[in-house]
Each structure stands twice: as C-alpha cells, then as structure tokens.
C-alpha positions in Angstrom: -23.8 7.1 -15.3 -25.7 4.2 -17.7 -22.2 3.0 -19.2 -20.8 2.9 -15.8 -23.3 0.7 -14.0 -24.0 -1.3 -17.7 -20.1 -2.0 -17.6 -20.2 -3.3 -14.3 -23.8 -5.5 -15.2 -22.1 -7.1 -17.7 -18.6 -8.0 -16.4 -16.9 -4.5 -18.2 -13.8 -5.1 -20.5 -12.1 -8.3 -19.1 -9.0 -8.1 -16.6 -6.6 -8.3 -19.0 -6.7 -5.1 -20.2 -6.3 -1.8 -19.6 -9.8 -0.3 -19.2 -11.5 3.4 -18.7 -14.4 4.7 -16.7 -16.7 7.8 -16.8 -18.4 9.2 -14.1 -20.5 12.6 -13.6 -21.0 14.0 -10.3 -24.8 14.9 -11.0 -26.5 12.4 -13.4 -29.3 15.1 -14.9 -28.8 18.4 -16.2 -32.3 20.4 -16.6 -32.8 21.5 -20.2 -32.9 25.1 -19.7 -29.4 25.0 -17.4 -26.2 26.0 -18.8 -23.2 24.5 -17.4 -20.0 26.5 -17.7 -16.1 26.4 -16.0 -16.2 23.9 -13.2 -19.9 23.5 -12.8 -20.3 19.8 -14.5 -17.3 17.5 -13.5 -17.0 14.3 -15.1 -14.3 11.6 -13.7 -12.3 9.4 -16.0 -10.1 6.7 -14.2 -7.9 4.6 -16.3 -7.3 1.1 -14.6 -4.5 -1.3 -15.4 -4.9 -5.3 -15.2 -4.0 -7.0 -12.4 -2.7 -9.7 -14.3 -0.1 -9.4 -17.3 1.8 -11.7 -19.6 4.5 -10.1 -20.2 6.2 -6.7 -18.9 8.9 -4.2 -20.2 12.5 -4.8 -19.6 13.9 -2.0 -16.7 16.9 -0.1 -17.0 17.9 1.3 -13.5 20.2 3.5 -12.3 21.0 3.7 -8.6 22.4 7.1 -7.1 24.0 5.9 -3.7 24.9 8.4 -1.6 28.7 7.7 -0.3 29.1 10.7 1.6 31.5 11.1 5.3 27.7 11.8 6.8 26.6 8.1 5.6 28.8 6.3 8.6 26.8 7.8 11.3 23.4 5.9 12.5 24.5 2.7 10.8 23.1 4.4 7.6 26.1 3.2 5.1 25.1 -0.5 6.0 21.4 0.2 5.9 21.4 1.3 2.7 24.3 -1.5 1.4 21.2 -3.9 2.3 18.4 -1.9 0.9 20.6 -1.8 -2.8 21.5 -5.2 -2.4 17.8 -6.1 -2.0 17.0 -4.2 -5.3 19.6 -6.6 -6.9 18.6 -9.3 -6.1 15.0 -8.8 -7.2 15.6 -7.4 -10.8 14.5 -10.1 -13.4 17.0 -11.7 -16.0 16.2 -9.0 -18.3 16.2 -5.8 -16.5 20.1 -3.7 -15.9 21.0 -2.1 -13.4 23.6 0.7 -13.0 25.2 1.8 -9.9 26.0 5.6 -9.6 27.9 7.1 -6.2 28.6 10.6 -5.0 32.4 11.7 -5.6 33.5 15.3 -6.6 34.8 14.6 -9.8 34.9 10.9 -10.5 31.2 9.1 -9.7 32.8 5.8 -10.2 29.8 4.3 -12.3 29.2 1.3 -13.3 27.6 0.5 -17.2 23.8 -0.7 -17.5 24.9 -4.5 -16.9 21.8 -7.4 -17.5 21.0 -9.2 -14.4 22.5 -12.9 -15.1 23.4 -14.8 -11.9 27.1 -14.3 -12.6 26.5 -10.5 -13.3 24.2 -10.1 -10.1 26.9 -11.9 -7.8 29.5 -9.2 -9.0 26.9 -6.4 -8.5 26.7 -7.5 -5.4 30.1 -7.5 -4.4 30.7 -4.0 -5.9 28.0 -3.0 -3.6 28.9 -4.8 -0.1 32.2 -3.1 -0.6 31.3 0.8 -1.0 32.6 3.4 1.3 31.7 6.4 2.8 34.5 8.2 1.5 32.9 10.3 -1.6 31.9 13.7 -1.6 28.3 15.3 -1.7 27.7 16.5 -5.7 23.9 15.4 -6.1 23.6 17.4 -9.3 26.7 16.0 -10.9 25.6 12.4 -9.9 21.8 12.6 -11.5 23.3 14.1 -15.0 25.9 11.2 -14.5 22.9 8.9 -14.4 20.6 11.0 -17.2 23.7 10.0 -19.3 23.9 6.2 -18.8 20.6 6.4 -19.8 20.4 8.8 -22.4 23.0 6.8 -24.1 20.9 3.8 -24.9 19.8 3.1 -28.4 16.5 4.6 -29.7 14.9 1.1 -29.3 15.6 0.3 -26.2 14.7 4.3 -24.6 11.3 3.3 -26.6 10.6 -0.6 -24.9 12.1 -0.5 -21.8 11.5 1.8 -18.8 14.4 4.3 -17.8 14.7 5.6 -14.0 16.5 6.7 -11.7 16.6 6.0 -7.7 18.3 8.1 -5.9 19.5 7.7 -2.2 21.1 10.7 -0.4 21.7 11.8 3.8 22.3 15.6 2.4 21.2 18.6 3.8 22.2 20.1 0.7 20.0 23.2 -0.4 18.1 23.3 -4.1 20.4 26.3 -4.8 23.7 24.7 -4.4 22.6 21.8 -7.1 24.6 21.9 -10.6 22.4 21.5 -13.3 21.4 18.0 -14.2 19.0 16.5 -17.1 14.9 16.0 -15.9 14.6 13.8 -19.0 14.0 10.7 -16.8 12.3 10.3 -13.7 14.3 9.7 -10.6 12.4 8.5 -7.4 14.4 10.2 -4.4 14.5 9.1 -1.0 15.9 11.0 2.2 17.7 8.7 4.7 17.4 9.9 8.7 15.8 12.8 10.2 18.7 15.7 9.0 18.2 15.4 5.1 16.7 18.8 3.7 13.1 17.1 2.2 12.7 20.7 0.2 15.9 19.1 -2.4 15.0 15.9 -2.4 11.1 17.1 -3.3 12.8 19.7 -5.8 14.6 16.6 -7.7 11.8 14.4 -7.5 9.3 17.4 -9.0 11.7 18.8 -11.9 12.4 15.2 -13.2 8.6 13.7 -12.7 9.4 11.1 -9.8 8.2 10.6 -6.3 9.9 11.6 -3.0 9.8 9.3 -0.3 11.7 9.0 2.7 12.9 7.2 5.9 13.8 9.3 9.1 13.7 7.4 12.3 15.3 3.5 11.3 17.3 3.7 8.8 17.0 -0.1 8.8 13.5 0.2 7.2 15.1 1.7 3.7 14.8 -1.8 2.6 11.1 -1.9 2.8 11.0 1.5 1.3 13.3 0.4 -1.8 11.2 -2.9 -2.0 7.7 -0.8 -2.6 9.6 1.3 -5.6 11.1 -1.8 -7.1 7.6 -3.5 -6.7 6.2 -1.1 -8.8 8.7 -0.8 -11.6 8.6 -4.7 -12.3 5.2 -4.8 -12.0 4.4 -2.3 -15.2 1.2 -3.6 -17.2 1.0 -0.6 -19.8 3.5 2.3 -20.8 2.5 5.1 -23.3 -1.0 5.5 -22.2 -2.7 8.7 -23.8 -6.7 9.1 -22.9 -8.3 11.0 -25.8 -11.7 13.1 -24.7 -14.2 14.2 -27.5 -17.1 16.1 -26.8 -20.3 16.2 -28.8 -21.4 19.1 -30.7 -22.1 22.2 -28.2 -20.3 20.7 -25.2 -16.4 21.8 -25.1 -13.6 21.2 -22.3 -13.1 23.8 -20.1 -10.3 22.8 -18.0 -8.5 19.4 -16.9 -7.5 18.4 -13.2 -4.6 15.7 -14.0 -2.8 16.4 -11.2 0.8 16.4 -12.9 0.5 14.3 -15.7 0.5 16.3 -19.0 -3.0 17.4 -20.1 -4.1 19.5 -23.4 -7.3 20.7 -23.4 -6.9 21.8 -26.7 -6.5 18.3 -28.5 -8.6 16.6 -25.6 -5.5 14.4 -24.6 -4.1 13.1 -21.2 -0.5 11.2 -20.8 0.4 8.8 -18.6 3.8 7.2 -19.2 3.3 4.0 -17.4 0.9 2.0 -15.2 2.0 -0.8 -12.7 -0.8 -4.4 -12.6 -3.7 -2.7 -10.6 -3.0 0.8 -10.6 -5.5 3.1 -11.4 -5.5 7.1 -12.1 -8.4 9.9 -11.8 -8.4 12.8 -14.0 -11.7 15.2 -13.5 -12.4 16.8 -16.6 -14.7 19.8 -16.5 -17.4 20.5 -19.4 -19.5 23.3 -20.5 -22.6 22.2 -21.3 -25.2 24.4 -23.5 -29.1 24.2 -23.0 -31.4 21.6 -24.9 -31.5 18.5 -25.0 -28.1 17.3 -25.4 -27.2 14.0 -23.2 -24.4 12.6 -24.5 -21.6 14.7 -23.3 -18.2 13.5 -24.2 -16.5 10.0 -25.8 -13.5 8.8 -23.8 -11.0 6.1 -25.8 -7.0 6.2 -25.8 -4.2 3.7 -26.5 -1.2 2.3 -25.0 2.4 1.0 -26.5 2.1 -3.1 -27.5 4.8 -5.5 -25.6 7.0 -5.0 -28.5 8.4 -2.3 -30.5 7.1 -3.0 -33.7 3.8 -4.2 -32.4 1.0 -1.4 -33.3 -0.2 0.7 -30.2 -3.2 -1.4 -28.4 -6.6 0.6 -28.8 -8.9 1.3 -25.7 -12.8 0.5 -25.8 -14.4 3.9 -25.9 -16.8 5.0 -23.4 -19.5 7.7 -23.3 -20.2 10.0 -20.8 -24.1 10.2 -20.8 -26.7 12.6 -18.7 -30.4 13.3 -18.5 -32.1 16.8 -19.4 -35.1 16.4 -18.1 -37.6 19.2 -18.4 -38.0 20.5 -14.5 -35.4 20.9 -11.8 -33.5 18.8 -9.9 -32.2 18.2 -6.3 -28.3 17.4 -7.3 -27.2 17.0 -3.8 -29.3 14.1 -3.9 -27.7 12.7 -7.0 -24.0 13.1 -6.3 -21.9 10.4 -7.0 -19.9 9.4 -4.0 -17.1 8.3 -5.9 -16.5 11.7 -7.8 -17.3 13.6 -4.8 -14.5 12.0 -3.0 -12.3 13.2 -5.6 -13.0 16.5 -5.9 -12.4 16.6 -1.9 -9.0 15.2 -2.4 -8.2 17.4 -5.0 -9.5 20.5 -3.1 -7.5 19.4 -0.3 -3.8 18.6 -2.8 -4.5 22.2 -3.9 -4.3 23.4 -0.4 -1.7 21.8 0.5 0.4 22.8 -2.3 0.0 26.3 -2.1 1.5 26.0 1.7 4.5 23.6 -0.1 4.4 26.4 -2.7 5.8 29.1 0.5 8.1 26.8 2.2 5.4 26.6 5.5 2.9 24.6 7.2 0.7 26.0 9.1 -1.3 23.5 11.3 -4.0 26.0 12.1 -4.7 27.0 8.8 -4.8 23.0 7.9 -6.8 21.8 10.1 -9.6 25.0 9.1 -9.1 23.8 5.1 -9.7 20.3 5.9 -12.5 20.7 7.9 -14.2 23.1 4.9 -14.0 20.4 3.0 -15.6 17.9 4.8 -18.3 20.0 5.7 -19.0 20.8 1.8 -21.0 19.3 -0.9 -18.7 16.9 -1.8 -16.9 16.1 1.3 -20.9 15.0 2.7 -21.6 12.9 -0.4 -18.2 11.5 -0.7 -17.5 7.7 0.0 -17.0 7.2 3.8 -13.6 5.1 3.2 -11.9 7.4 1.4 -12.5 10.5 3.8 -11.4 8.1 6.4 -7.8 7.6 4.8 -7.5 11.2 4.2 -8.5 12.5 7.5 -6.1 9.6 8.8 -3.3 11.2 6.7 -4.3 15.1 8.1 -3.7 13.8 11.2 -0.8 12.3 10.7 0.8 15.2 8.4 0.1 16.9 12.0 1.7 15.1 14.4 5.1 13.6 12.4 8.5 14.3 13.7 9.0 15.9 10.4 5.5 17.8 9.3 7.7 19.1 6.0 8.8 16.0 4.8 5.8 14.5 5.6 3.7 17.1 3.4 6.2 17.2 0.8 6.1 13.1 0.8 2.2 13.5 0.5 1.8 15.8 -2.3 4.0 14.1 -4.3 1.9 11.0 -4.1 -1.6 12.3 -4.6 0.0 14.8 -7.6 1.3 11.5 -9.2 -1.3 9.0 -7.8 1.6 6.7 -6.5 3.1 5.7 -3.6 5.5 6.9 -1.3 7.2 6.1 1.9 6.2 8.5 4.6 8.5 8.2 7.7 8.2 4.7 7.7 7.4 1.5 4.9 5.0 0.6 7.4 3.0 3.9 6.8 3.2 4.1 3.6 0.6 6.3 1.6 -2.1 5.5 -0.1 -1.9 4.4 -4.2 -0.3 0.5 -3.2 -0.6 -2.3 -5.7 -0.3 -5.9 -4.5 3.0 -6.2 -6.4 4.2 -3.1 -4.0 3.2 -4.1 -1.2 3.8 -8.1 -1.5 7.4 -7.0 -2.1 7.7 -4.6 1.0 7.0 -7.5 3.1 9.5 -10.1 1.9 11.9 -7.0 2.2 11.1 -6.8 6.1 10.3 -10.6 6.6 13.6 -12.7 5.2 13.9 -16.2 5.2 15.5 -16.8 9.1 18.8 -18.0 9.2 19.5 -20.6 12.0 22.5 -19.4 14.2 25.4 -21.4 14.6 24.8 -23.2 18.2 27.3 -21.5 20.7 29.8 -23.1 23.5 27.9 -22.6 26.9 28.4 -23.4 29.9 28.0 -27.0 30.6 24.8 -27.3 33.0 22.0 -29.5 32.7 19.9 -26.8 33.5 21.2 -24.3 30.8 21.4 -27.1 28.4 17.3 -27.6 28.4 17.0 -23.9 28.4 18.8 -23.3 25.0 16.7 -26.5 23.4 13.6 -24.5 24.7 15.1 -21.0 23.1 16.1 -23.3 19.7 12.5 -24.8 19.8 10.5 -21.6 20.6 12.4 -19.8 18.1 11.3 -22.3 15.2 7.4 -22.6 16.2 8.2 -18.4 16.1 9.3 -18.6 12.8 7.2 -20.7 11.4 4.0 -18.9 13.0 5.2 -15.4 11.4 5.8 -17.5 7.9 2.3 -18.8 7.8 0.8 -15.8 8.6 2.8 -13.0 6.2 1.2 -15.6 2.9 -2.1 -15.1 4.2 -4.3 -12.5 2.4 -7.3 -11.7 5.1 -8.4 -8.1 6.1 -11.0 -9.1 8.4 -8.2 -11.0 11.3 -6.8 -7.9 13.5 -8.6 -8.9 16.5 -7.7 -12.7 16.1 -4.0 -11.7 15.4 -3.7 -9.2 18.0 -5.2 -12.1 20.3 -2.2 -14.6 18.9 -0.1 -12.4 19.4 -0.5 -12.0 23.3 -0.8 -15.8 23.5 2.9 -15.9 21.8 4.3 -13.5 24.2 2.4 -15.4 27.2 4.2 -18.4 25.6 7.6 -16.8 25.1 7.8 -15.7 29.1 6.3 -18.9 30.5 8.4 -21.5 28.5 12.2 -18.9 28.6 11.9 -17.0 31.7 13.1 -19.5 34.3 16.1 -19.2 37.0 18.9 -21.5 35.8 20.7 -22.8 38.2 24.9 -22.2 39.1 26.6 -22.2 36.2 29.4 -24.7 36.2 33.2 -23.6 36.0 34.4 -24.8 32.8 33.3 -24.1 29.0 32.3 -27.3 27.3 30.4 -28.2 24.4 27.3 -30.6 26.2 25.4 -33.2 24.1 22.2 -31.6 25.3 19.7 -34.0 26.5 16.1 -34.7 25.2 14.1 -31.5 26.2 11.2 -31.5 28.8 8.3 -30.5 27.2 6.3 -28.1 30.0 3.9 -26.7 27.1 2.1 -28.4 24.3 3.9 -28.2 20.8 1.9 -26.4 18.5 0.6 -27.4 15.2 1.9 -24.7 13.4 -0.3 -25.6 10.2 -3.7 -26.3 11.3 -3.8 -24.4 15.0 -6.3 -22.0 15.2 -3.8 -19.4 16.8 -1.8 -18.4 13.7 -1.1 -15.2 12.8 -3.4 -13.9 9.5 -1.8 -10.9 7.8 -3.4 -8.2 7.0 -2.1 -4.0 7.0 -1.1 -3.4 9.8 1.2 -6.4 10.6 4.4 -4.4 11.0 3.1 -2.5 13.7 2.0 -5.4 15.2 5.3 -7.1 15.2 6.6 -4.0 16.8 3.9 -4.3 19.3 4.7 -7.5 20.3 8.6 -6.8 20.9 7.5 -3.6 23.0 4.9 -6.2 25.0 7.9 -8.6 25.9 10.5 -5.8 26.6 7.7 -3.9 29.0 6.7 -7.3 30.7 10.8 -8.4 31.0 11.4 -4.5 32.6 8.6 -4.4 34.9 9.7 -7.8 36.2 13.2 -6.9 36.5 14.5 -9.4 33.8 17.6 -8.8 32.1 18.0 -11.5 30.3 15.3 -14.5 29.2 17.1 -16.5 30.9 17.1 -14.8 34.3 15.1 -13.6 36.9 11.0 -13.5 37.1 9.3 -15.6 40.0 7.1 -18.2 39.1 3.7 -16.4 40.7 4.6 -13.7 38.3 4.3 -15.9 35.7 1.1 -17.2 36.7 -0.5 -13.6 36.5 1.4 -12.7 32.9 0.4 -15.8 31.8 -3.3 -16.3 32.9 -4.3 -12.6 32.2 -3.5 -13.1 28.7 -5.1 -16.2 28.1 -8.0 -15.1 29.8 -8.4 -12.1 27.5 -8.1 -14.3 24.4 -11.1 -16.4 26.2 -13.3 -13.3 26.8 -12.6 -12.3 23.2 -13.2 -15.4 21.6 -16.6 -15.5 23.4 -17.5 -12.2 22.1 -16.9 -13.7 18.4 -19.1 -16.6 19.2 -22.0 -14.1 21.0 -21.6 -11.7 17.9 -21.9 -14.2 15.1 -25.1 -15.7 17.1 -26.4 -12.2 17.2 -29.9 -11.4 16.1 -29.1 -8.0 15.7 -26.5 -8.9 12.6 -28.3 -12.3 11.6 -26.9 -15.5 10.7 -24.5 -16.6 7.8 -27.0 -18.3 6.4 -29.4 -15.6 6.7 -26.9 -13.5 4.9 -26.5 -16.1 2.0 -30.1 -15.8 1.3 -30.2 -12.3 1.6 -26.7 -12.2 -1.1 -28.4 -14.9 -3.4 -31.6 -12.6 -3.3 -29.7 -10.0 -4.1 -27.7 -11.1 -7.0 -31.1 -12.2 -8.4 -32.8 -9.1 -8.2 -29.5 -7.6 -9.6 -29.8 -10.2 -13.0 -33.5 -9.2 -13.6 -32.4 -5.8 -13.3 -29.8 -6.1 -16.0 -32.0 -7.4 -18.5 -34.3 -4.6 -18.6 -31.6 -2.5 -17.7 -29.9 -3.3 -21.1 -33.5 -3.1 -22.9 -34.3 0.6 -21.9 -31.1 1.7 -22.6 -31.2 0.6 -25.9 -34.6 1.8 -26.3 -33.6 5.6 -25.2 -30.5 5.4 -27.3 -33.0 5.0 -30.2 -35.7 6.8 -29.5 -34.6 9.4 -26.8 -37.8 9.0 -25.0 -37.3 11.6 -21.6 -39.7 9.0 -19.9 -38.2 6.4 -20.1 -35.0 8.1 -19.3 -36.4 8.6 -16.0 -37.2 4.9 -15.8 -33.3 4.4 -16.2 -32.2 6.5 -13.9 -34.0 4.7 -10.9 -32.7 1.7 -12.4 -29.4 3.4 -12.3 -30.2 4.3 -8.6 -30.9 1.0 -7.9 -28.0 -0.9 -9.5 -25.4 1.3 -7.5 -27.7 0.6 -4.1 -27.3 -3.2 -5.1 -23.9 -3.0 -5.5 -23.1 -1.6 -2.5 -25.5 -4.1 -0.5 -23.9 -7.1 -2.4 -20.3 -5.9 -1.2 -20.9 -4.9 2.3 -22.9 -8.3 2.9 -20.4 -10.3 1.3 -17.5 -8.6 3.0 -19.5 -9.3 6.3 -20.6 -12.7 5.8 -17.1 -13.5 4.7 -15.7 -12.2 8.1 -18.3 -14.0 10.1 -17.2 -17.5 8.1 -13.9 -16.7 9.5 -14.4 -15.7 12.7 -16.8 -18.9 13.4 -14.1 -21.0 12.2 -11.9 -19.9 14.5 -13.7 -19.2 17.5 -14.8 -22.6 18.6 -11.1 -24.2 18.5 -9.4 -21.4 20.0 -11.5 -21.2 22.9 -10.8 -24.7 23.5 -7.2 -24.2 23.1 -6.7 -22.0 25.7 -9.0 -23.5 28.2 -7.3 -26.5 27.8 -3.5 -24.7 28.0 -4.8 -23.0 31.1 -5.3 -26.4 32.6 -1.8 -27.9 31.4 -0.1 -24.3 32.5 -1.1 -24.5 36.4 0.1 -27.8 37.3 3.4 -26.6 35.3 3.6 -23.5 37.5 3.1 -26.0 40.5 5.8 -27.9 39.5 8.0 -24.5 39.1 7.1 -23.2 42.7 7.7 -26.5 44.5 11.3 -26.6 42.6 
C-alpha cells in the first residue's frame, strides 16, 4: 500500500514508460496470523505509456472469407470496405497479406510493404474478390501460419505477426483440418448464422480474441478499425513481470487470466501491450507469522525498439504490509481497486465453466452475479467498475445471440482486450484511445458531395434542393466538429442539439412544392431564401460534443426523423406535412432545450452543489493538504524502513488512509467542477439561441400558412 500511494505523491515512473503497480487487498496482517492459498491477494497491473516514439513494424495476414454464403445480406461488400479500410490505415512499414477461402488453392498474396503504389494494387485485388471460394477455414489459417512462419528470424523477433480472420461459416470445430496456433489470429463472425463456438475455438487455441458483428453487417468496418487500432498502437512487446518474495513468504497460485504464468520461477508473459493498455494479474501469497512486512519485489523487462537493443528493465516495486500486534477489521481496509478485481474474476470463472458446457443458463447467471455483489469484495469494490459489469450481465442477457455474446465476453476479460460484441458501438470494455479514435473515423468518413442531379425545372423545387445542399453542409460540418471533441460530461447538451437539428431538418425540408413542370431541364437555381438563421458552425453553442455513446445517438436521431416523417404521413422530405404540424414539432423541441438549459443554469447556481469557485478553493485546499501530506509521508516511510518502528507504522497507515481519501476528493471535485465550467459556458448562449429562433420561426410559419 505505501509504494502505491508514494508513487502516486511523487508523480510515479514518467509516462513514457512502461510501469508496474502493487496493491494488497488488506493493508495489515496481525503478527500471530498465518496466511495460506488465496487468503492474502496482492494485485500487480502493468501499464503501458500513452505516448511512444516509435512502434514495431506489423506483419498481417487477412483471412477473408469468399464463400457462396458471403453474397447474401450485402455481407461480400461489407466486408470489401471493412479490408479496404485496414489498408488504407497500415503505416509505410507494416505488410499486409491477403488470404481467401478456396478448397485447394487460397489464392494468397506475399507479405507486400504498404508503399502508395503497393496499397493502390492491394486495393484493387480486394475491390475485385468474389464470392465464389469454398468454406476450408482450417486450410486457410495454416495457409496464413505459413506466410508468417516463413519470415526471417529477425523480423518474427521485431515485428508483430497476426492473423485476422473474417468468416460467415456455420462450420463446426470438428470439421476444422488442423492448422498452426503459433500466431494469434483475432476472428470475427459476420451476421447472426455464423457458429460463435468455432470462431471462439480458433480464437482460444491460437491466443486471439473473438469478436463479432450480427445484425449490420455494415458496422464490420468499425469492428476491423478497433483491432487495427490496437495493433498500430503497440508501446511494448516481450513483457515478462518477475515476482520475488522475501524469506518465509512463497507464491501460492497466480490468476493471469490466459497469459502464461509460472509460479515456480515467479514469472508472468505478456507478448505485447498497445499505448495505454493496462493488465491485472492477482498473485496470491502465503504469509508465515512474525513480523515480516515486506512481502514480495515486483520488476520485469520488455524487448527495446530494436533488435539488437538490450531488453529495457522495469523499476521494481515492493509489495509492503503492516503486522501489527492485535486484530484487525479487514473489511474496513479493503482496497476497492483489488476488490473489484477479484469480483470480475469470480464472475470470468463462472462464466467459463457455463462456456466450458456449451450452455447459458440465465437463471443460474443472474444467482452468480448477484453472490458476488453481495460479497466482501463485490461491497468494497469501486462503484464504476461494478457498474460496467452489471451493464454487461445485462446485456449478456438480453442479446439476440446470448452465446456469442458470452463467448465474445470471456475472451475479452481472459485477455484483458477488446472485442466487438454485436455491435462496434458496444464494444467491451479494455478500449485504448488509439482503438477507439480509429473506430470512429471508420464509421464517420470524410462526406463526399453528390454530383447535383437534373430535376425538374420549378422555381419551387429549385429553392428546395439549395435548402437540402445547404442543410446537408451545416449537417456535416456540425457532426465533424463534434466527433474531434474529447468531453464526457456533454450527453445532455448533445442529446439537446440533437433535437434542435432534427427540429431544423423538418422545418427548413418538409414543405409542399408546388406542380412540377413537364420537361427535365437543368435550372440555374436562384439565390436561396433564407427562412432560418445560418448557423455558426464553429463558435455556436449547439454543436454536438462527443463523447461514448455518440453512435447511438446518431442512430437516435435518424429513428427521431423517420418517426416524426411516418406519423405525419411524409414520404418524402420534400412532401407532405402541414405547416401547424410544423409549428408543434418544431416548438416542442425548442422548448425542451429551453427547460433544460434552465435546469443547467438552476443546478450550477445551486447551493446544494456550491459554486465553481467554491469548488476551486475547496481543490486548491485540497492539493495543499495533499503536498504537506507528502512530505511527512516520505519522512515516516523512510524512518520505518530504517527502524521498523510498529508505531509509527500505524502513523503511515492513516496517512495512507488519507492519501487515497484525497485522491479520490481531488478527482470527483475536479471532474465536477470541470463539468460545471462547461455547462455554464453553454447554458447562457444557448438559451438565447433558441428564444431568439423561436421568435424568427413563428413569423416563418405565418408566412407558410398564408402561402
């Protein structure tokens, strides 16, 4: 517990490197206790930079299905874009291969470097594949084992070798041929008929991840994007974690999930972490009586950026604990952060032994999960991550396809990665920002402009299409801004700009042309008639700020417009609705974004959560208290390390105590008072905005009902 909280006083290891983390679930051990098999816990994360200089080259081979079953549900051309996608965003020096499924022949292509010119023939080959192959997923993997395997020893030992693998098939495990599990090959199922037990087989026997994509198989980009963020995003490859315990205290067993662990030699392996990943092991000690505190040393080393470069060393870390002469009440001493793993492991374990019998019994997971919540660790675990498990029990509940679902899970918490569950936008947990940033340029492209069409020449139909052309820009533009911003603390705001785009969208499209003329000609169109204000797409205070959830909000807002259009009996945007409909539509929505927007202004005046400035004193108070804590902090650390005084052991662990209670203050205040900023920011302009398009808006809709 003291090296955690002193690493964090004094800034830890830099975030350049690669750094390690103890933690013990109890921080005092009474002298005359033993502790033996999974009685004392300790966690050790390992935590990659966010930042690197440099990362390994990739070598990656792409197993496409081209099966007959690929032409339904557009899935051929779905996954044509997702690989073309993955092309595109491969750096200079990364190769890619490209592996498809034939009975004898698999028609692959060599490892070929990334140049412009050789990307613009890769993606040629791939806009022209067929659906005319056969259905051999074992022969295709050992076909891509080979291209790999066939690399020279310095390049299997620099760069990283995988294997994606795309298949439809409802192909059973038995039926495989054999194929090579030297390299790991991520697998993905495409629609809602591929058999997830063979995908999760492959994925398992050759240490990769299985994701998958059932109900769009448009989304396989996104899904394709979140892998390929993570394999160009590598910090460290080669990482081994080396535990050694002090005289008395041994390792009884290791929970690494399934990354290789020797308790023997005290090691743990983990071939490669992407910029920002982090990985939990829990190692459990036996502990003997006395007054032993320091329990175990954690250090390890990781591969350099080049292959002659000598491995790069880890700072070493203890693992430390009281023994203090009396009892103690643990519960009251758990660490949140170790009790939330435990839970999640409990829970994996569970879950795999149903995996383990082909079922899932819905009953029986509900009763395991809610054991564990109601346990030791599940009270004392962190609040935020019981919340994304329970989120993810519920959902493993109520998918379309439970199996895959739970199959898709354990893979990710075994690996500590992430997957695609159903859909990109619901991915699991484990995202880096390089994974995620990635997913959303895959489902946000730069907009083309269509080419302008021949219509009907009508004066009426003319201004309409310069009001669908302008709309669609400001559209654009709005969703443009908003995807580069980085701010969790928005939902309500977007959700608010979001109803005040569709409002916008029905009032400025949905008019009644008039007859449409007899003859097709192409019509200068005239200057437009502006009958809404144009917005300032940079400094308005009704853009769209990203945050999680924006592709289900973006869905949202095409099921708004398509319910609105349907209940008015629009076909078309350019037909039908009656001007007092309008009116409603319209005004409801900007009244709701009023009502909310004085709710922000009430809330952020509240005395019940205090002002911004109150809450800068209180943070400045805190960080002060926190600096005169660190200073004797360090001093009676030092002084028990020397002297091993019990008292003033105790003094440091209510310092301890304290420290983690600052912490948690400094972040929930900041987080708060950095949502309030925002929120004040906003509120003041956008309530004048729509009071003042609610007064340009009914004159407009006069206008409309006179003409």
């Amino acid at each position: 517990m003291a090296t955690k909280f002193l690493s964090w006083l004094s800034g830890g290891g830099g975030t350049d490197k690669v750094k390690l983390e103890t933690m013990v679930r109890i921080k005092s051990i009474p002298r005359a206790n033993t502790c033996t098999g999974t009685d004392f816990p300790v966690l050790v994360r390992v935590t990659a930079p966010q930042e690197f200089t440099q990362r390994p080259g990739v070598d990656l081979v792409a197993v496409l299905d081209t099966s007959p079953s690929m032409r339904s549900d557009n899935k051929l051309e779905s996954m044509i874009e997702a690989a073309l996608f993955v092309v595109d965003h491969l750096g200079s020096d990364d190769r890619l291969s490209i592996v498809t499924f034939h009975k004898s022949d698999h028609h692959p292509t060599e490892l070929i470097a990334m140049s412009e010119e050789n990307r613009e023939a890769v993606r040629t080959m791939v806009g022209n594949l067929k659906a005319n192959g056969g259905s051999d997923m074992g022969g295709a993997l050992q076909k891509a084992a080979t291209i790999l395997s066939g690399r020279a020893p310095d390049e299997s030992s620099s760069r990283i070798g995988r294997i994606m693998f795309l298949s439809d098939g409802a192909d059973k495990v038995e039926n495989l041929r054999p194929f090579s599990a030297e390299f790991p090959a991520d697998t993905f199922g495409l629609g809602a008929d591929h058999n997830p037990e063979v995908l999760r087989h492959i994925a398992d026997k050759t240490s990769g991840v299985y994701s998958y994509v059932n109900e769009n198989p448009e989304k396989m980009k996104q899904a394709f994007a979140q892998s390929i963020g993570g394999l160009t995003s590598v910090a460290a490859m080669g990482i081994e974690i080396n535990l050694r315990t002090e005289e008395g205290v041994s390792i009884s067993s290791i929970d690494s999930g399934s990354y290789p662990a020797d308790i023997n030699t005290g090691m743990i392996q983990v071939n490669d972490l992407c910029a920002g990943e982090r990985k939990n092991f829990i190692v459990y000690l036996t502990v003997p009586q006395g007054k032993v505190k320091q329990l175990m040393t954690v250090g390890g080393s990781h591969k350099g950026s080049k292959q002659e470069a000598p491995r790069i060393q880890l700072g070493e870390i203890k693992a430390v604990v009281a023994r203090p002469e009396g009892s103690t009440r643990s519960e009251e001493h758990v660490d949140p952060e170790v009790a939330a793993e435990l839970a999640r492991l409990e829970l994996v374990k569970g879950v795999s032994a149903m995996a383990e019998e082909g079922r899932l019994d819905k009953k029986e997971l509900q009763s395991l999960w809610a054991q564990i919540k109601g346990s030791e660790d599940g009270r004392a675990a962190s609040k935020s991550a019981m919340s994304v498990l329970d989120e993810e029990m519920d959902r493993m509940q109520s998918e379309s396809q439970p199996m895959a679902f739970m199959l898709s899970w354990l893979t990710s918490h075994l690996w500590q990665r992430a997957t695609t569950m159903g859909s990109p936008s619901a991915s699991s947990t484990f995202l880096t920002a390089a994974m995620t940033s990635l997913a959303r340029k895959a489902d946000n492209p730069e907009p083309q402009q269509p080419p302008k069409p021949v219509r009907k020449g009508n004066n009426n139909a003319e201004i309409l299409w310069e009001k669908v052309i302008v709309g669609k820009k400001m559209l654009e533009k709005v969703i443009s801004w908003a995807r580069r911003k980085q701010n969790p603390y928005s939902r309500a705001l977007s959700c608010v700009a979001l109803l005040l785009l569709a409002a916008f969208l029905l009032r400025t499209y949905v008019i009644t042309p008039g007859p449409d003329t007899d003859t097709d000609t192409e019509i200068s169109p005239p200057p437009p008639v502006v009958i809404f204000p144009v917005v300032d797409v940079k400094n308005s205070s009704l853009m769209l700020l990203d945050h999680p959830g924006w592709p289900k909000m973006e869905e949202a807002l095409e099921v708004t417009m398509r319910k609105e259009m349907t209940d008015a009996g629009i076909t078309s945007l350019l037909r039908g609705a009656s001007a007092e409909y309008l009116r409603t539509a319209t005004n409801r929505y900007l009244y709701l974004a009023i009502v909310h927007a004085t709710l922000l202004e009430n809330r952020c005046k509240s005395e019940d959560v205090g002002t911004i400035f109150g809450l800068e004193q209180k943070i400045k108070s805190l960080e002060a208290e926190k600096e005169t804590l660190r200073v004797t902090f360090e001093g009676l650390a030092a002084k028990c390390a020397a002297a091993g005084n019990d008292r003033d052991a105790e003094v440091l662990d209510k310092a301890n105590e304290r420290v983690a209670e600052l912490k948690r203050q400094l972040q929930d205040k900041k987080a708060f008072a950095d949502s309030l900023m925002l929120e004040v920011d906003n509120t003041n302009s956008h309530l004048k905005d729509c009071q003042e398009k609610i007064k340009q808006l009914d004159p407009v809709v006069s206008q409309m009902e006179g003409q």
